[in-house]
KOLPA-418647 format. One record per residue (C-alpha): x, y, z; residue in one letter. Coordinates in steps of 0.25 Angstrom, whole numbers. Layout:
<node east="X" north="Y" up="Z" r="A"/>
...
END
This chain:
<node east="48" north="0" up="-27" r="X"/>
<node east="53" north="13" up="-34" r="X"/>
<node east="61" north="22" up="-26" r="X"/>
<node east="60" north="38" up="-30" r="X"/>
<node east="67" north="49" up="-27" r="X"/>
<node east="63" north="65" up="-31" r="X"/>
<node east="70" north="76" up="-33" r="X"/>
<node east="70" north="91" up="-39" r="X"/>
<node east="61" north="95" up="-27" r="X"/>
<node east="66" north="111" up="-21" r="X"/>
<node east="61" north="124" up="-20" r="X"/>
<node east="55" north="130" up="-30" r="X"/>
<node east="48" north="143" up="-34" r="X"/>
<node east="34" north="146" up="-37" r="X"/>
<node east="32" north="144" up="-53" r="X"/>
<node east="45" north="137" up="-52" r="X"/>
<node east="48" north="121" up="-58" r="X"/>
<node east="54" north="109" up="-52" r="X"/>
<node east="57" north="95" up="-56" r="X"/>
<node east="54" north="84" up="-48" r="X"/>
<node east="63" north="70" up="-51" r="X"/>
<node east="61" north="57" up="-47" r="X"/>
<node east="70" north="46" up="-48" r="X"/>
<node east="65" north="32" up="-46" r="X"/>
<node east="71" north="19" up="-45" r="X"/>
<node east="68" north="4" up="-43" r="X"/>
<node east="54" north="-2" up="-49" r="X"/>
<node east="50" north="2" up="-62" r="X"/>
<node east="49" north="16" up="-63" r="X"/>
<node east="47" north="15" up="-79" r="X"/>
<node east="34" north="9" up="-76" r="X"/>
<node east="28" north="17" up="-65" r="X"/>
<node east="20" north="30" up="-66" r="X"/>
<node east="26" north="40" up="-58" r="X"/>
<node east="21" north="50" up="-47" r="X"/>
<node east="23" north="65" up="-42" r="X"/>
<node east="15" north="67" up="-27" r="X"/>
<node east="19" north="79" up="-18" r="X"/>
<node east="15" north="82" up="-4" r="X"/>
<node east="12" north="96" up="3" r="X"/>
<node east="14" north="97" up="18" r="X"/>
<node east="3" north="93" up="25" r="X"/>
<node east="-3" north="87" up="10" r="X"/>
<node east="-4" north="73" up="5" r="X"/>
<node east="3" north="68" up="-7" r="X"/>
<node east="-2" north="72" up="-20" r="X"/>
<node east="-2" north="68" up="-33" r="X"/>
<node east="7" north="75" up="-44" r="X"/>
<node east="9" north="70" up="-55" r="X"/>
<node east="11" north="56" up="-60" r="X"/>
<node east="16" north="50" up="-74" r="X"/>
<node east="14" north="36" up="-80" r="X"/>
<node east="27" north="26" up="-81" r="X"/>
<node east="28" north="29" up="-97" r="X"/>
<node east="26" north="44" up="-92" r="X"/>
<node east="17" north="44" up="-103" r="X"/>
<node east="6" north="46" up="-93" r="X"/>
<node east="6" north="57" up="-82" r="X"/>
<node east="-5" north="64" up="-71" r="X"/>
<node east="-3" north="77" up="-63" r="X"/>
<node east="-10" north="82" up="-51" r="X"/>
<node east="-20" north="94" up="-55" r="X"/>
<node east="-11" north="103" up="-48" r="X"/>
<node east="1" north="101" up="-53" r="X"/>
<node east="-4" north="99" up="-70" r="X"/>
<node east="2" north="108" up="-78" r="X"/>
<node east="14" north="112" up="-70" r="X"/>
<node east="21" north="98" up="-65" r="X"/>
<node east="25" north="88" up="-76" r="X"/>
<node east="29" north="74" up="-73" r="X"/>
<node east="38" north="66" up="-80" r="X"/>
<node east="48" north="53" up="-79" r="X"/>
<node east="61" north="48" up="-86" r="X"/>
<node east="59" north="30" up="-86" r="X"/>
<node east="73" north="31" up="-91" r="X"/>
<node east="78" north="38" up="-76" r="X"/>
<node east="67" north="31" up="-67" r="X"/>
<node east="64" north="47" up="-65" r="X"/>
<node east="50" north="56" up="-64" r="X"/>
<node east="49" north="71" up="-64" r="X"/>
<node east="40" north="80" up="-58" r="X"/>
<node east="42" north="93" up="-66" r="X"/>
<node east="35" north="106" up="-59" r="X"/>
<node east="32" north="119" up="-64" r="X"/>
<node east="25" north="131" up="-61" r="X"/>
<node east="26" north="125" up="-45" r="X"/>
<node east="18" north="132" up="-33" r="X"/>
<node east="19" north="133" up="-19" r="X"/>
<node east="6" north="123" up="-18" r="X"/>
<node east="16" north="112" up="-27" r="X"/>
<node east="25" north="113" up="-14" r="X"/>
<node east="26" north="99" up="-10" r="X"/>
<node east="36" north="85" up="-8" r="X"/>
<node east="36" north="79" up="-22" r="X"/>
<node east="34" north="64" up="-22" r="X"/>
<node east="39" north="53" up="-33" r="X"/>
<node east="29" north="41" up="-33" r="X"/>
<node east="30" north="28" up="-42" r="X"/>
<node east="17" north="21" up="-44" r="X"/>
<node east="17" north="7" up="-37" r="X"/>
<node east="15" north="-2" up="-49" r="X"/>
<node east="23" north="1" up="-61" r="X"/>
<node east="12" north="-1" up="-70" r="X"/>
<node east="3" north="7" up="-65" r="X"/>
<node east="-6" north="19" up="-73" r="X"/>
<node east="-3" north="33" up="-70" r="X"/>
<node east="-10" north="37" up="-53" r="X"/>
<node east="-10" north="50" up="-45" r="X"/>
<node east="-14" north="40" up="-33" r="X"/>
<node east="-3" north="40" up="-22" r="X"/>
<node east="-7" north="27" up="-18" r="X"/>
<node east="-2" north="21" up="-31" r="X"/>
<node east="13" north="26" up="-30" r="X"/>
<node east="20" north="16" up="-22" r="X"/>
<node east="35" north="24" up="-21" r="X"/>
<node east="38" north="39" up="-18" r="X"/>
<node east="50" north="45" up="-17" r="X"/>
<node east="55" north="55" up="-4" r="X"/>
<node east="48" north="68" up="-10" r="X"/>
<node east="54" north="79" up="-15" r="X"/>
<node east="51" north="95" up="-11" r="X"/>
<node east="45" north="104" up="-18" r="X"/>
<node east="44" north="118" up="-13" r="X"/>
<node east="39" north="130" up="-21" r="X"/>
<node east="38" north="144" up="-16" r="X"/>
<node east="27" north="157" up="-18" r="X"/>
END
């Protein structure tokens, strides 16, 4: 089992930037592709962005291509989620997710992640 824990969440401007971090440890991280979710009140939890164990691979939702880039450092056990351009609609508690199987191709499926960290806020004001 990996355990994760987000940061970088906070208040922020429309137009603004943040960076998400997420620090994992136990399992094989090196090895498992890596996810982004977030969930609006009221919403289910939605795919963001995803990215292969290599990092050589990566997959955004539609909504956020273009402005969000994901990343990771194997070296620190570490993913990022870095935001630009952010609107109120990207308002949301940003979730870290390791895939279950540490082989596994790259998914956008909730189903296939089999830890998640505590969430982290984001909030961007009009």
């Amino acid at each position: 089992q990996v355990q994760l824990v987000e940061s970088g969440g906070g208040l922020v401007q429309a137009g603004g930037s943040l960076r998400l971090s997420c620090a994992a440890s136990g399992g094989t991280f090196s090895r498992r592709p890596m996810g982004w979710f977030r969930q609006a009140p009221g919403k289910e939890r939605d795919f963001v962005a995803v990215i292969s164990g290599s990092g050589g691979s990566t997959s955004y939702a539609d909504s956020v291509k273009g402005r969000f880039t994901i990343s990771r450092d194997n070296a620190k056990n570490t993913v990022y989620l870095q935001m630009n351009s952010l609107t109120p609609e990207d308002t949301a508690v940003y979730y870290c997710a390791a895939h279950a199987s540490p082989f596994a191709v790259v998914s956008t499926r909730r189903a296939d992640f089999g830890s998640w960290g505590q969430g982290t806020q984001v909030t961007v004001s009009s």
